[in-house]
C-alpha positions as CSV (number, residue, x, y, z in Angstrom):
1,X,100.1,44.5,17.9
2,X,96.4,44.0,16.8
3,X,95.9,42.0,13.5
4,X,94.2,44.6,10.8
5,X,91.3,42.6,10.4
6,X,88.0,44.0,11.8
7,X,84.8,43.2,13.3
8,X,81.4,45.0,13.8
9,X,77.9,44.7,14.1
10,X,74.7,46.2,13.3
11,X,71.1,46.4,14.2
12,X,68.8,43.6,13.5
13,X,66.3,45.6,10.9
14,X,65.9,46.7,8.8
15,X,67.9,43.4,6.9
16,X,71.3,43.5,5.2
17,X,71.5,42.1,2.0
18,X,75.8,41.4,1.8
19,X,75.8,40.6,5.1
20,X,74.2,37.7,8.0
21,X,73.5,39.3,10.9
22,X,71.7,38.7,14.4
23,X,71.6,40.5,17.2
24,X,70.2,39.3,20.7
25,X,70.0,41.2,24.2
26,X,68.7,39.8,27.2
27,X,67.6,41.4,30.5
28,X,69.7,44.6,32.2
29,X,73.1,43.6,33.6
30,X,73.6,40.1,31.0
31,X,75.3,40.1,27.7
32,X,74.2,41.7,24.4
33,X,75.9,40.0,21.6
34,X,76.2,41.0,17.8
35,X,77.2,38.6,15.2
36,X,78.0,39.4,12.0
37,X,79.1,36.5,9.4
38,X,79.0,36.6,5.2
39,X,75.7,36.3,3.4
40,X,76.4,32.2,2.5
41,X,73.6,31.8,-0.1
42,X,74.1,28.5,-0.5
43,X,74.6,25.8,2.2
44,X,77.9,22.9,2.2
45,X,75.6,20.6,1.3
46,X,73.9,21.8,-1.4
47,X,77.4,23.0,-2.9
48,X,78.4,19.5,-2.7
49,X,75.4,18.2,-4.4
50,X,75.6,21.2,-7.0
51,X,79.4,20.1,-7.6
52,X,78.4,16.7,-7.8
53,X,75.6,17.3,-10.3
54,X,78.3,19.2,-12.8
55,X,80.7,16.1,-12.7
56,X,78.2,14.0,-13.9
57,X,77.2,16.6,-16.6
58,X,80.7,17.1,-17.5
59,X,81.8,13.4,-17.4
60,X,78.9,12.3,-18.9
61,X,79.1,15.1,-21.8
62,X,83.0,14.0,-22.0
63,X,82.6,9.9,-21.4
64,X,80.1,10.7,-24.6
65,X,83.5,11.9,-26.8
66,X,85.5,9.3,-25.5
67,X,83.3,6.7,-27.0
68,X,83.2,8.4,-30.5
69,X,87.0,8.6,-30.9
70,X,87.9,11.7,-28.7
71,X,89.3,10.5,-25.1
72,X,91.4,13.6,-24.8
73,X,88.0,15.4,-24.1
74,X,87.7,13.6,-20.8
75,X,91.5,14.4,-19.6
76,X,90.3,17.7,-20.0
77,X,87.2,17.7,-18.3
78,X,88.7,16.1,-15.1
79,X,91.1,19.0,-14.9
80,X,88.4,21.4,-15.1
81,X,86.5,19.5,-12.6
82,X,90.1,20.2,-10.5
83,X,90.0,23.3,-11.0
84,X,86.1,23.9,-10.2
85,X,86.9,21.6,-6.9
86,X,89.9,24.0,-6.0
87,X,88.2,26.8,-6.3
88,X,84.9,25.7,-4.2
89,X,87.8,24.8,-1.0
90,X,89.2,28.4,-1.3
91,X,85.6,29.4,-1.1
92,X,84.3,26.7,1.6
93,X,87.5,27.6,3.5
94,X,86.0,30.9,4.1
95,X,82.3,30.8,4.0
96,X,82.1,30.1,7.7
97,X,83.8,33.7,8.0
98,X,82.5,35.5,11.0
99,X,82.7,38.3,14.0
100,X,80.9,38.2,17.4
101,X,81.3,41.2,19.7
102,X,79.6,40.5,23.2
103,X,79.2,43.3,25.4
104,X,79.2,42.0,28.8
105,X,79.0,43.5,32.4
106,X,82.6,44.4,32.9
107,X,84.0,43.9,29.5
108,X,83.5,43.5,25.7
109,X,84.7,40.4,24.0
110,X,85.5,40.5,20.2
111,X,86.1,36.7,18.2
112,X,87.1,36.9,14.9
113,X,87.0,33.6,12.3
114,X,88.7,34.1,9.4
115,X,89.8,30.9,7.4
116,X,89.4,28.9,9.6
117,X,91.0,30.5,12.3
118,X,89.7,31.9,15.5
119,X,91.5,35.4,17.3
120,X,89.9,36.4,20.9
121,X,90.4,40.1,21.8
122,X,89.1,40.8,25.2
123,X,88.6,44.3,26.2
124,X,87.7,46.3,29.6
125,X,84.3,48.2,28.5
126,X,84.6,51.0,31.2
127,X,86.3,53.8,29.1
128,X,86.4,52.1,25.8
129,X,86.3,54.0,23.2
130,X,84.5,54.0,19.8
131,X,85.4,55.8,16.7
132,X,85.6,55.8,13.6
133,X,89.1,54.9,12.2
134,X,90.9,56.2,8.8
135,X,89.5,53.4,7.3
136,X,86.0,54.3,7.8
137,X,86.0,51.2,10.2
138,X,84.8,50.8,13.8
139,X,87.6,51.3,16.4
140,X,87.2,49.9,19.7
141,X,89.9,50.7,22.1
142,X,90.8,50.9,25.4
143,X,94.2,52.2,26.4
144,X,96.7,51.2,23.9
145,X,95.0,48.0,22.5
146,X,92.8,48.5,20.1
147,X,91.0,47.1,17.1
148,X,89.1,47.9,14.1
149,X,85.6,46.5,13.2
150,X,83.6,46.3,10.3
151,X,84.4,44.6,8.1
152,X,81.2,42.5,6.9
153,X,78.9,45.9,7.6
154,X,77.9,47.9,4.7
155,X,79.5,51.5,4.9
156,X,76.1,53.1,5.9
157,X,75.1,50.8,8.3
158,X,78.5,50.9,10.5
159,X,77.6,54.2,12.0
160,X,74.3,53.0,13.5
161,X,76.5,50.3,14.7
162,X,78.6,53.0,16.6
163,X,75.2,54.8,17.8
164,X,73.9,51.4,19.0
165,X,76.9,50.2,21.0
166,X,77.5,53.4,22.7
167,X,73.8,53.4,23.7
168,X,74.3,50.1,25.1
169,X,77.5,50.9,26.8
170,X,75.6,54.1,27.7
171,X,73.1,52.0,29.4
172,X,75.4,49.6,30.9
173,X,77.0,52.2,33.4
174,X,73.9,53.9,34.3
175,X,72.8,52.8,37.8
């Protein structure tokens, strides 16, 4: 049984706004590959500086109370800074969030990070098929495995997706 998660891709321009994605193709009979990861507008790094910038702020402010007679103000800013931390892990955890599918001379290849975790689903591209499923996501199938991608791709940009990939698969069994 698949896992209900999805992948997709779509073409390179004109730019998605929710969504990262690159697309590259090299000469006839190689690999065309489309990634597709979350829009990160902000980089590990300059989170951690960012968090770093509101502790100071927020110790400071509270360090400031303490001083005048209210040190319960800081016990309560270090559990906010907890809580801000805990939620900036749940997001870091996922930011990294991604789906590749390669389209390769005898097969398509789908990799799927989610969480931290990384699913391979390796399919035969002669008779694979590409629909739409009840989801409105991509399904690409090929006998009785199947998945659905999409995910990341905005709902009008999924079926130029399907159109793209067929065309390349298209292309791929023409002699």
């Amino acid at each position: 049984m698949q896992h209900p998660m999805s992948l997709a891709a779509v073409p390179p321009s004109p730019p998605l706004a929710p969504a990262r994605v690159a697309t590259t193709a090299a000469c006839a009979g190689s690999a065309r590959t489309w990634h597709l990861a979350r829009n990160c507008s902000i980089s590990p790094g300059q989170l951690v500086c960012v968090y770093g910038l509101l502790c100071a702020v927020s110790l400071g402010i509270a360090g400031g109370f303490a001083v005048h007679g209210a040190p319960w103000v800081l016990g309560f800013a270090c559990i906010e800074l907890t809580a801000v931390a805990a939620a900036l892990l749940v997001w870091a955890r996922h930011a990294c969030d991604g789906e590749t599918v390669t389209l390769g001379a005898t097969h398509v290849d789908i990799e799927r990070r989610i969480g931290g975790m990384t699913e391979h689903l390796r399919l035969p591209a002669d008779w694979l098929r590409v629909d739409r499923d009840r989801g409105d996501l991509v399904r690409l199938g090929h006998g009785d495995r199947a998945t659905s991608v999409g995910r990341f791709v905005p709902h009008a940009r999924r079926e130029g997706f399907v159109r793209e990939l067929r065309d390349a698969l298209a292309a791929r069994r023409q002699p």
